[in-house]
C-alpha positions as CSV (number, residue, x, y, z in Angstrom):
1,X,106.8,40.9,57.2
2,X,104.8,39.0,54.9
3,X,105.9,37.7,51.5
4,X,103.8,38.0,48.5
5,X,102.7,34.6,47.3
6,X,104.0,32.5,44.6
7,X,102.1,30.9,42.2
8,X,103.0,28.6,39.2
9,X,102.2,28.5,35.4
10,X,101.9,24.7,34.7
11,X,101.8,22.8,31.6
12,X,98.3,21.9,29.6
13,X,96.2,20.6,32.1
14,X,98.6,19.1,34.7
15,X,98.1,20.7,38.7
16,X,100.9,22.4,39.6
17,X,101.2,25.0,42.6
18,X,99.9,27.5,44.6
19,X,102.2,29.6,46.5
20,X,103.1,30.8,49.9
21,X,100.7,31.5,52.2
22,X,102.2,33.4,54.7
23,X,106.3,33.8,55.5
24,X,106.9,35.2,58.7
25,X,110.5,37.1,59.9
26,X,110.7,36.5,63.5
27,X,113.2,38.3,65.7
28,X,116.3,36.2,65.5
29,X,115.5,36.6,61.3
30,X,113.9,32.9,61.3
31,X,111.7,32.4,58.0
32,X,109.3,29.9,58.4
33,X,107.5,29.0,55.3
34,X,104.1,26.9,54.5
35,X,102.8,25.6,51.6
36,X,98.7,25.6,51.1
37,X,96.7,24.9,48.7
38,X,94.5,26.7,46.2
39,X,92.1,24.0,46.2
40,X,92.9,20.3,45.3
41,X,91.1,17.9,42.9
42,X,92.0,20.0,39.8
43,X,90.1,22.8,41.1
44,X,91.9,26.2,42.3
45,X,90.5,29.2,44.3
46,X,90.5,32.7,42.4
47,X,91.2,34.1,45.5
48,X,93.9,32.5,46.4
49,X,95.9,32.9,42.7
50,X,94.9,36.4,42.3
51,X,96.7,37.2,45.9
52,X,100.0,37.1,44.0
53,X,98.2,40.1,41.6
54,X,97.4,43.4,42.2
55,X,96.4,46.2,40.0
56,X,99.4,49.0,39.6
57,X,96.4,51.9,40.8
58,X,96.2,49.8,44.2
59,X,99.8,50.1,44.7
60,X,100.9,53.8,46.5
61,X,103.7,55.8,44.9
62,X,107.0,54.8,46.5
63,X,109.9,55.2,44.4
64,X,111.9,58.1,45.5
65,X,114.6,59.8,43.0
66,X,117.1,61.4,45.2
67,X,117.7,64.9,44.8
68,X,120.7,65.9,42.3
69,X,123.5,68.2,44.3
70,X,125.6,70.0,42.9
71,X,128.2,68.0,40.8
72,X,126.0,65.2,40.4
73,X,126.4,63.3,37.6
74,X,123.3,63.3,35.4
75,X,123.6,61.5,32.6
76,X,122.7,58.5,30.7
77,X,124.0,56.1,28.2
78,X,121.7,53.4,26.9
79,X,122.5,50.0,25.0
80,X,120.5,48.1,22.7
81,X,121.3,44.2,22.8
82,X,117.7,43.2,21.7
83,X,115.6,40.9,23.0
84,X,116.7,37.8,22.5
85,X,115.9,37.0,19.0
86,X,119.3,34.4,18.8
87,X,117.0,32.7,21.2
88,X,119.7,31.9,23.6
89,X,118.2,30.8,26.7
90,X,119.8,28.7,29.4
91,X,119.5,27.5,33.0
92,X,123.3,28.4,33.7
93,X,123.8,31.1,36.0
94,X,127.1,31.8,35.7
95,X,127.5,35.1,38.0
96,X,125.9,33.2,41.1
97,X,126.6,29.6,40.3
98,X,129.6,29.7,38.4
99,X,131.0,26.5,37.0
100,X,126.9,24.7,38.6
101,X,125.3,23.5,35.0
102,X,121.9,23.8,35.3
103,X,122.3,25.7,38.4
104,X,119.2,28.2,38.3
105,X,117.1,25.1,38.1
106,X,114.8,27.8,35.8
107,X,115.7,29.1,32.2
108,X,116.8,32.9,31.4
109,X,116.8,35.0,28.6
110,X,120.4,36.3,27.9
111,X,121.5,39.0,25.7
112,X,124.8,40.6,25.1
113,X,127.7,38.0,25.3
114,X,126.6,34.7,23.0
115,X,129.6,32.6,24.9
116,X,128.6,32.5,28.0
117,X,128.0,29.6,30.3
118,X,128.5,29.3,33.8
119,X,131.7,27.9,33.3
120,X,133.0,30.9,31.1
121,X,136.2,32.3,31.9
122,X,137.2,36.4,31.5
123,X,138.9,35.3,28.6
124,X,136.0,33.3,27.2
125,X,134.2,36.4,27.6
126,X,136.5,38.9,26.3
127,X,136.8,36.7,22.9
128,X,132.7,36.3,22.4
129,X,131.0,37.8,20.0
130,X,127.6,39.9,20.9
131,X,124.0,40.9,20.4
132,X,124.8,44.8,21.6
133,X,124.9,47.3,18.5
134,X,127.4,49.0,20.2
135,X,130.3,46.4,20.2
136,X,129.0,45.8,24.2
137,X,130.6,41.8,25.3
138,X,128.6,42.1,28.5
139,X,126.8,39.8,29.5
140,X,123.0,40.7,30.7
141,X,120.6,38.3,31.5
142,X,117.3,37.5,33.7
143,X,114.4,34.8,34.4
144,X,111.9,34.4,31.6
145,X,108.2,35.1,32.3
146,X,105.4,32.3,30.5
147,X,101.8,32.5,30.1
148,X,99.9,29.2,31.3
149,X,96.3,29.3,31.2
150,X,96.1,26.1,33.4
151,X,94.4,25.5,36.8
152,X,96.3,25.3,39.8
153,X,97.1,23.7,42.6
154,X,99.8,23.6,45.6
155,X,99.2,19.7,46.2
156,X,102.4,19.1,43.7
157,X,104.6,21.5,45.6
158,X,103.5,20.7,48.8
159,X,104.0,16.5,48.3
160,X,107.5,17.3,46.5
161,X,108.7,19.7,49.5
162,X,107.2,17.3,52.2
163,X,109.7,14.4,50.1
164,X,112.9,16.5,49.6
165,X,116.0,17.0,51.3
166,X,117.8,20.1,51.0
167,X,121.5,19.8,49.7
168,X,124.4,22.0,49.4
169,X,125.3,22.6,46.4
170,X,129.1,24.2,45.5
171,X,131.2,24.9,42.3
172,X,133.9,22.7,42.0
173,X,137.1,24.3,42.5
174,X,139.2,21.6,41.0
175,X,138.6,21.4,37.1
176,X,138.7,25.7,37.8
177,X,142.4,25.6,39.2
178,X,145.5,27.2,37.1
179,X,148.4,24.5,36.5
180,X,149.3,23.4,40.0
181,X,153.1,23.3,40.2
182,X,154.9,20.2,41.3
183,X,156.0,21.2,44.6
184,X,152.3,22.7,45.8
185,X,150.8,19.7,44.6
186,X,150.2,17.5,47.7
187,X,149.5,20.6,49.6
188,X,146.6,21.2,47.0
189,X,145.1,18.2,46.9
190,X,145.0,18.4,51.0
191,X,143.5,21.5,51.1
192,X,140.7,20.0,48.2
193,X,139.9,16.9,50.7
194,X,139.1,19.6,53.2
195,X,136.6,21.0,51.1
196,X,134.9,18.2,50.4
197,X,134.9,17.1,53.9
198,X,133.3,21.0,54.9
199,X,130.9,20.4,52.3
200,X,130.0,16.9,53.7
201,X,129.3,18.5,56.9
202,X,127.5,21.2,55.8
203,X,125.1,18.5,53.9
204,X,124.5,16.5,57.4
205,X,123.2,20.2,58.6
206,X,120.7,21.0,56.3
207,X,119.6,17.2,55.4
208,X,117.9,17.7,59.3
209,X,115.4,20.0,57.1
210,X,113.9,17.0,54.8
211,X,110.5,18.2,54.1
212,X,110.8,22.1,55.3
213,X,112.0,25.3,54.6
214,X,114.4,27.2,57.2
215,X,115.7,30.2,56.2
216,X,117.9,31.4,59.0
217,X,119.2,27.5,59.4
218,X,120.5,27.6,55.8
219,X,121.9,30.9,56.0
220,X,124.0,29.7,59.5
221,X,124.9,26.6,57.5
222,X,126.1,28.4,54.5
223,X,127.7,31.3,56.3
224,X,129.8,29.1,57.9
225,X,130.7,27.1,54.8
226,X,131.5,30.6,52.9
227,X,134.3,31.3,55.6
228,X,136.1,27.7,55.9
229,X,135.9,27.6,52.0
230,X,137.0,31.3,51.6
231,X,139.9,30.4,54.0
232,X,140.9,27.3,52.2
233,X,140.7,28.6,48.5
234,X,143.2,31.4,50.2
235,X,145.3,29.2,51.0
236,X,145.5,27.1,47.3
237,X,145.4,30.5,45.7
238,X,149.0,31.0,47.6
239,X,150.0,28.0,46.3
240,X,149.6,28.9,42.8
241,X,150.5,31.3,40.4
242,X,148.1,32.0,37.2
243,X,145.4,33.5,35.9
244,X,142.2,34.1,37.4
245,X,140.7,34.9,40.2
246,X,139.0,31.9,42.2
247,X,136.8,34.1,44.8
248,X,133.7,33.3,42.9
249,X,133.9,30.0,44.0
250,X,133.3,30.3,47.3
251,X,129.4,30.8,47.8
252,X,127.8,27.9,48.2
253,X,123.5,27.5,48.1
254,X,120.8,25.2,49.7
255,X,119.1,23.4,46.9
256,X,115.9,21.9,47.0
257,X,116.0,20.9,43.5
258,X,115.0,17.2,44.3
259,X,111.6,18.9,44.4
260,X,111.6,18.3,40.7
261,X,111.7,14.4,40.4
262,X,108.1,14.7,42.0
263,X,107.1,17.5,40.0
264,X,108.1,16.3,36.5
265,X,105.5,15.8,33.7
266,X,105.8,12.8,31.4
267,X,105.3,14.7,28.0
268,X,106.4,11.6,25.1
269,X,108.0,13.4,22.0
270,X,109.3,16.4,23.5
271,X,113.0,17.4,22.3
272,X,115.3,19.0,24.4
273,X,116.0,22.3,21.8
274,X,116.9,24.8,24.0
275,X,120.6,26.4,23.6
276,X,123.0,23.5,22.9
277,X,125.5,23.8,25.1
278,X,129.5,22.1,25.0
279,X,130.4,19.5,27.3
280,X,134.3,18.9,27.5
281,X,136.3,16.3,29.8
282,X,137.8,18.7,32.2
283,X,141.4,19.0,31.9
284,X,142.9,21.1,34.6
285,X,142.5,18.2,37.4
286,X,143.8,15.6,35.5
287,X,147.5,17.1,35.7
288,X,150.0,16.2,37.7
289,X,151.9,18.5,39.7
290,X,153.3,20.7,36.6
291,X,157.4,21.6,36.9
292,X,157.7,25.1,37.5
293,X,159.4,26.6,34.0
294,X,156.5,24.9,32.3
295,X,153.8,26.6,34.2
296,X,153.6,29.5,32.1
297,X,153.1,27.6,28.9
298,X,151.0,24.9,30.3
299,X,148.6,28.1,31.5
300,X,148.2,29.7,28.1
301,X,147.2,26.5,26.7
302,X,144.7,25.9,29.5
303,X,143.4,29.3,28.3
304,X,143.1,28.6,25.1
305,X,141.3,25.3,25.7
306,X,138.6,27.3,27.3
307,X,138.6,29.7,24.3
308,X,138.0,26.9,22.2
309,X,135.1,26.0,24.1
310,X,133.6,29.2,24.2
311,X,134.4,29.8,20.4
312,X,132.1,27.0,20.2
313,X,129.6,27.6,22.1
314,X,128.8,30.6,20.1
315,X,128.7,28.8,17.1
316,X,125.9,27.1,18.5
317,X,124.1,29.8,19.4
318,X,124.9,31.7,16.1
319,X,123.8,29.0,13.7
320,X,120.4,28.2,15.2
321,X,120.9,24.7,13.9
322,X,121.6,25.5,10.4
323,X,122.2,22.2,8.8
324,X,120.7,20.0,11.4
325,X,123.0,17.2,13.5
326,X,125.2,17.0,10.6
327,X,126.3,20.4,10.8
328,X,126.9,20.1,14.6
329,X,128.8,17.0,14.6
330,X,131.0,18.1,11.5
331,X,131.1,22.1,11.7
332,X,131.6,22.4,15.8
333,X,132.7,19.4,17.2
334,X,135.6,17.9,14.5
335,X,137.1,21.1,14.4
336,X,137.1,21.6,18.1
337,X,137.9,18.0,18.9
338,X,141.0,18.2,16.3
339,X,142.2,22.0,17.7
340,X,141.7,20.4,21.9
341,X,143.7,17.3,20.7
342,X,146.8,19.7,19.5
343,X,146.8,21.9,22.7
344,X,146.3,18.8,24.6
345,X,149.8,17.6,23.2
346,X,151.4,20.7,23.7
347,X,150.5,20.9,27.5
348,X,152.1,17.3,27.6
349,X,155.4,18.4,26.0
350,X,155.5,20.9,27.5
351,X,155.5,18.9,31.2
352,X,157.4,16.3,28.9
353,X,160.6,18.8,28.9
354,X,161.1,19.0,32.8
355,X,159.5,16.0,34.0
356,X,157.9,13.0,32.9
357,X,155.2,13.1,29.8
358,X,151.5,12.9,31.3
359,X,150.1,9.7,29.8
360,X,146.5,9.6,28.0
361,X,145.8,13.3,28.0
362,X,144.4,13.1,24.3
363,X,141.6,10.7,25.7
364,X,140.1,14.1,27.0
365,X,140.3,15.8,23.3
366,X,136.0,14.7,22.5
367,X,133.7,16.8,23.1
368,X,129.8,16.3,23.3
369,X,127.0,18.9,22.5
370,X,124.0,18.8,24.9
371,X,120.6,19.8,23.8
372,X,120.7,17.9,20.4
373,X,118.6,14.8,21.2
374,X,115.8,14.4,19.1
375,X,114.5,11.2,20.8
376,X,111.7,11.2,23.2
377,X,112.2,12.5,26.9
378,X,113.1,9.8,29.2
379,X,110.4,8.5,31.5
380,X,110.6,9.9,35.2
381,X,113.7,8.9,37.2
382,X,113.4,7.0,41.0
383,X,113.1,10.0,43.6
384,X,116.3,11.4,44.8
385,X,118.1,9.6,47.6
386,X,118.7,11.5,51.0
387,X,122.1,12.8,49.9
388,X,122.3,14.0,46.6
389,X,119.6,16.0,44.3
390,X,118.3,14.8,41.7
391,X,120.2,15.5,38.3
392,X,118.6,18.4,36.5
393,X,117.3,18.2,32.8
394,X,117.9,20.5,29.9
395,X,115.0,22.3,29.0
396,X,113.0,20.5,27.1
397,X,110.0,21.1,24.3
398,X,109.6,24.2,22.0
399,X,108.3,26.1,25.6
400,X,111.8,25.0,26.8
401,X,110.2,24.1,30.0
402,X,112.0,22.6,33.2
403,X,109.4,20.8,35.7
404,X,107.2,23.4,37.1
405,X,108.5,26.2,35.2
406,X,106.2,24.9,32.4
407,X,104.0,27.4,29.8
408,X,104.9,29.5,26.8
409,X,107.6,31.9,26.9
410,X,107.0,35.5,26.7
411,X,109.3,37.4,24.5
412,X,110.1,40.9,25.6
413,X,108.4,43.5,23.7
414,X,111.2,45.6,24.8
415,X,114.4,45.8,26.7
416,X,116.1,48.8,27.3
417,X,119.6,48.9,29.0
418,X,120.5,51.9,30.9
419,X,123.7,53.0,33.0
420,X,122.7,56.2,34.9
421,X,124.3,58.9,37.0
422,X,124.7,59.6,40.2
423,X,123.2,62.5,42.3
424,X,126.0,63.5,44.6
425,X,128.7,63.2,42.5
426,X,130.3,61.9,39.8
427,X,131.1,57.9,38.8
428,X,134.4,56.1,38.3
429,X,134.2,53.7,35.0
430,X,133.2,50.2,36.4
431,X,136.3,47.9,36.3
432,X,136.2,45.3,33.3
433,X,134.7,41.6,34.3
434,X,132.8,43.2,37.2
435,X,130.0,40.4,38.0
436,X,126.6,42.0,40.0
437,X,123.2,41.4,40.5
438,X,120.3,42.5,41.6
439,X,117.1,40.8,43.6
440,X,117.2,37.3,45.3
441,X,116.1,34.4,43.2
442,X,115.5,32.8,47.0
443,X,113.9,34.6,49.2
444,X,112.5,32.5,50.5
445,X,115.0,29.5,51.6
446,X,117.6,32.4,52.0
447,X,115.6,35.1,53.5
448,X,113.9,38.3,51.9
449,X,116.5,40.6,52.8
450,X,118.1,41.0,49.1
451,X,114.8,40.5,47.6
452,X,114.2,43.5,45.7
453,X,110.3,45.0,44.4
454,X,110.8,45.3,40.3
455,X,107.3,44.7,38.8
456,X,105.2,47.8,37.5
457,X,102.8,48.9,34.5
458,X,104.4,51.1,31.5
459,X,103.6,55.1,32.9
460,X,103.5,54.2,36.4
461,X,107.5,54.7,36.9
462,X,106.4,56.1,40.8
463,X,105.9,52.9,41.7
464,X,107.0,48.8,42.1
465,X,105.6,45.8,43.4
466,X,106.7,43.2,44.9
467,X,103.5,41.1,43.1
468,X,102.8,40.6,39.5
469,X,100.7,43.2,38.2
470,X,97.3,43.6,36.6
471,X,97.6,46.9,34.1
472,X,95.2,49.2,32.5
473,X,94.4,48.6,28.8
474,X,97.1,49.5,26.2
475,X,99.6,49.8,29.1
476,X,103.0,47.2,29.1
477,X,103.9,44.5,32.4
478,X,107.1,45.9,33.5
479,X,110.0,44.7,35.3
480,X,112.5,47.2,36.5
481,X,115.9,45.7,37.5
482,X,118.3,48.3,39.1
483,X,121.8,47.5,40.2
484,X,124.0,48.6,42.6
485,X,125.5,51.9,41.7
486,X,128.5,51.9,44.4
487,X,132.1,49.9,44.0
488,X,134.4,48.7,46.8
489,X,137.1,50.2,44.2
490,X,139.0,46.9,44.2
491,X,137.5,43.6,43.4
492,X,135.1,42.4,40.7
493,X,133.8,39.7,43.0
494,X,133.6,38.4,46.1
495,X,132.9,35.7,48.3
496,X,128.9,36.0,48.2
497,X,128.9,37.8,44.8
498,X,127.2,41.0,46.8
499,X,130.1,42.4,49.4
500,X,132.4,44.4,46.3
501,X,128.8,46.5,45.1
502,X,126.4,48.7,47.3
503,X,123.3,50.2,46.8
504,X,123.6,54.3,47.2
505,X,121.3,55.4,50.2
506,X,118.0,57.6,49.7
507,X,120.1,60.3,48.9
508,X,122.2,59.0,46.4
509,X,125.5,58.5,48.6
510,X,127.7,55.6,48.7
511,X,128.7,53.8,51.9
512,X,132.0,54.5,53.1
513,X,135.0,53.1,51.1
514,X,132.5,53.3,48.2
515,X,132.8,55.0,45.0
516,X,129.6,55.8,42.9
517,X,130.0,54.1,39.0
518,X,127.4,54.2,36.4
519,X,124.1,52.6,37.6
520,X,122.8,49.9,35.3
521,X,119.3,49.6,34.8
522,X,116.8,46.9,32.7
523,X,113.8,47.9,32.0
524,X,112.1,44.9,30.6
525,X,108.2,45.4,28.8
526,X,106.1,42.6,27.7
527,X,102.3,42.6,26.0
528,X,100.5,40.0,28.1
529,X,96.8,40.6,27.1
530,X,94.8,41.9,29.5
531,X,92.5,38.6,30.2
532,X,95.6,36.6,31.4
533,X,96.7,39.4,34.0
534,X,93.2,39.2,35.5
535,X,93.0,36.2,35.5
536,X,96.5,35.4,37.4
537,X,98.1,33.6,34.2
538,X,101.4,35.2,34.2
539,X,104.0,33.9,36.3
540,X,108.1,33.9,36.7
541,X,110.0,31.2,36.3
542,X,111.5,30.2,39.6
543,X,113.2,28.0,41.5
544,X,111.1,25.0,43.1
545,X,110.7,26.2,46.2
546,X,109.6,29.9,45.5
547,X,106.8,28.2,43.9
548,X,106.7,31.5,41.1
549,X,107.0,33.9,44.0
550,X,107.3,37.6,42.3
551,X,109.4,38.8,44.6
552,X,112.2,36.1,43.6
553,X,112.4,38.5,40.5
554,X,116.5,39.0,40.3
555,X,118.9,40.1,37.4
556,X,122.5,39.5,36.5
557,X,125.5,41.2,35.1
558,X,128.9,40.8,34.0
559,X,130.5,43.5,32.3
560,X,132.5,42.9,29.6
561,X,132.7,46.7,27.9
562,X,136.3,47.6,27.1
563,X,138.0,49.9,29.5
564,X,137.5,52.6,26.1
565,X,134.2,52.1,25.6
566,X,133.5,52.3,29.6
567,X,136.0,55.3,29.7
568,X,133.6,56.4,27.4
569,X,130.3,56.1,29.2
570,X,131.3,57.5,32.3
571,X,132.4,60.4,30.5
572,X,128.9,60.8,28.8
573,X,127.1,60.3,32.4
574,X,129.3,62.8,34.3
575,X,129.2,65.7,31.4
576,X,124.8,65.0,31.8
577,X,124.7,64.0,28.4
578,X,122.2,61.4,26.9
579,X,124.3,58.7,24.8
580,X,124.0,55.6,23.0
């Protein structure tokens, strides 16, 4: 199989990247990848950028609608949360790396939900505000595209590969754990050691790939990771009672985000501006063993410590800096600090009635806001050493960039949000705080087989590409993002955020043990003019290592619709009724 090349968008006049030459999937599912080229000296080779193009007539008609049966369900019920005018980007990716700040290692565009961060909470979603007419709290959100009219070059990427080690990188399950009760409490903090200790070994594995890319390597190293963690978390989730769910903290990922200490441009001035984000001391490992009759309260005040923070969170997003640092320090963080510092005592009386008062918990109360600095952008760090990546910036500049994701955003023209029938029956309502997504922002450290074609021209619906591509005048760059349309009928996660979803088959059915729900769909349309498509200007933000690779195009999901309201669009689906 071969991969459609990546290429990179760099900022002003700096060389950047040119993308994959050739991936091949051997037998035994082995993806070898290798870095050339486009040229070298500040030069580039049309050719070799304009591989990752192709005009939409050159691409043969191959989407297939399955045919309706009877019964199908053939409606449709759209949503219109904009297109990001709050401006509420963010490098969070909190339905694959939850509770991983920074963890996409490239921005997105989110709409719907203004609370959300990867370390929000079902509550913390459930009490945001949104950007959906409708009422919607879901959260929808994708990587941004950016036009960069810069030459390019694949020495950066090729010298910052050759100098990286890969690390595993997981969410920390500690500051995510209910109260732990008393009695549990050195069984917990075993079972944590263990984790860190499986994570340790998983590290040795992959640090043997310094300077490559194996895909079936890191999948063998991470599959075996997901089931020692799944079977540890298991076992603490026995251990304690409370809210939550702690499966999405299983996955762990292969990160080659030291890539980016070689790859980062000295720009003097820029301000980080991009969506101010929170940062809190995290609370919930700094208990002690909590007596059982206060485990209850100490929960609900845990709950509404993230609430605060979420609460927040939107403020920042929602005030789009009215009233400069002042307002920040003054309107966000006093209040928040004051309202932490008075939950913060109750969760200590409340221990204080059964067992001794926890000491110093108040020192947590302050909170930070990220984002804010005005001063220059520090100068570039040493490399990363063998075991650790390098620490991550916020986005930085009014283009928001991260290294090598550089260039001006493009602002959707358009987005339209679309849950759809299903042809050989009808759908179930999907279950509130389901979490999907669609694509594979690494296809190429975790192999293609997720990876998902989504890029067309606007009246060319018959087909998709897995390159970026060149369309006729007058006609919109497309991405079309569908999601899996079948439910395990249980869970709202699972251990690699893919096993509780299915895609239907050809004909519309659902695997076995499956029921069809609505099928979301994002259509998103931008206006790039017509001379940057041919000339290969275009480009997705990535991860490092995809180098802009168009078919690392992926979307996320978490729905946040009331039972009601999803009551209701199931209902408008399965009567074949066109809704908003």
């Amino acid at each position: 199989m071969r991969l459609p090349r990546p290429r990179q968008a760099p900022w002003r006049s700096r060389p950047a990247r040119a993308g994959i030459a050739a991936a091949v999937l051997a037998a035994t599912g082995a993806l070898t990848v290798t870095f050339v080229t486009g040229g070298g000296n500040g030069t580039a080779d049309a050719a070799t950028e304009l591989r990752q193009f192709v005009p939409i007539e050159a691409v043969q008609p191959n989407v297939t609608v399955p045919r309706n049966r009877a019964g199908a369900s053939r409606g449709r019920f759209t949503v219109d949360c904009g297109t990001n005018a709050n401006g509420k980007f963010s490098p969070d990716n909190p339905v694959a790396q939850p509770g991983i700040r920074n963890g996409a290692e490239h921005v997105h565009d989110f709409v719907g939900n203004l609370a959300i961060t990867a370390n929000s909470s079902d509550a913390d979603l459930d009490a945001s505000g949104t950007t959906c007419r409708n009422g919607d709290k879901s959260s929808y959100f994708w990587p941004v595209v950016r036009i960069d009219r810069s030459v390019r070059s694949g020495t950066d990427v090729r010298r910052a590969l050759a100098a990286t080690t890969p690390v595993v990188m997981c969410p920390s399950v500690r500051d995510r754990l209910p109260a732990v009760p008393a009695g549990a409490r050195d069984a917990v903090q075993a079972r944590l050691r263990e984790l860190d200790a499986a994570t340790a070994r998983a590290n040795e594995r992959v640090a043997a790939g310094r300077g490559r890319i194996d895909a079936a390597s890191n999948e063998e190293v991470l599959s075996s990771l997901r089931t020692e963690r799944a079977r540890l978390i298991k076992d603490i989730r026995g251990r304690i009672a409370g809210p939550g769910s702690l499966v999405s903290l299983v996955e762990c990922d292969v990160s080659y985000d030291g890539m980016h200490a070689a790859m980062r441009h000295t720009a003097a001035g820029l301000r980080i501006v991009a969506s101010p984000q929170v940062r809190c001391p995290a609370v919930r490992d700094k208990l002690p063993g909590v007596p059982t009759p206060a485990l209850a309260e100490v929960n609900r005040n845990l709950t509404e410590l993230d609430r605060e923070i979420a609460r927040a969170n939107e403020r920042l997003v929602t005030s789009g800096g009215q009233g400069g640092e002042g307002f920040v320090a003054n309107a966000v963080l006093a209040p928040l600090n004051a309202r932490r510092a008075a939950v913060l005592d109750r969760i200590a009386t409340a221990i204080g009635r059964h067992a001794d008062r926890p000491r110093n918990l108040g020192a947590l109360a302050t909170c930070t806001v990220s984002g804010r600095s005005t001063a220059p952008a520090p100068a570039q760090p040493s490399p990363p050493s063998p075991s650790a990546a390098a620490p991550l910036p916020d986005p930085q500049g009014p283009d928001l960039e991260l290294p090598n994701n550089t260039g001006g955003i493009v602002r959707p023209s358009s987005v339209l949000i679309e849950y759809r029938g299903n042809a050989t029956g009808k759908v179930v309502p999907m279950p509130r705080f389901l979490r999907a997504l669609t694509g594979d922002a690494k296809p190429t450290s975790r192999g293609p087989a997720n990876a998902r074609a989504a890029w067309t021209c606007s009246g060319f619906a018959d087909r998709l590409s897995d390159r970026y591509p060149i369309c006729p005048a007058g006609r919109q760059v497309q991405r079309v993002h569908d999601f899996p349309g079948c439910w395990d009928g249980r869970n709202t996660d699972s251990a690699d955020h893919r096993g509780h979803v299915a895609f239907a088959d050809r004909n519309g059915a659902c695997p076995a043990a499956f029921v069809a729900i609505p099928q979301l769909r994002i259509t998103i349309s931008y206006a790039i003019p017509r001379d940057v498509q041919l000339k290969g200007q275009y480009a997705l933000d990535s991860f490092p290592e995809e180098d802009h690779n168009p078919f690392s195009d992926h979307d996320d999901f978490v729905n946040v619709n009331s039972a009601r309201a999803m009551q209701r669009i199931a209902a408008c689906i399965n009567k074949g009724r066109v809704c908003r």
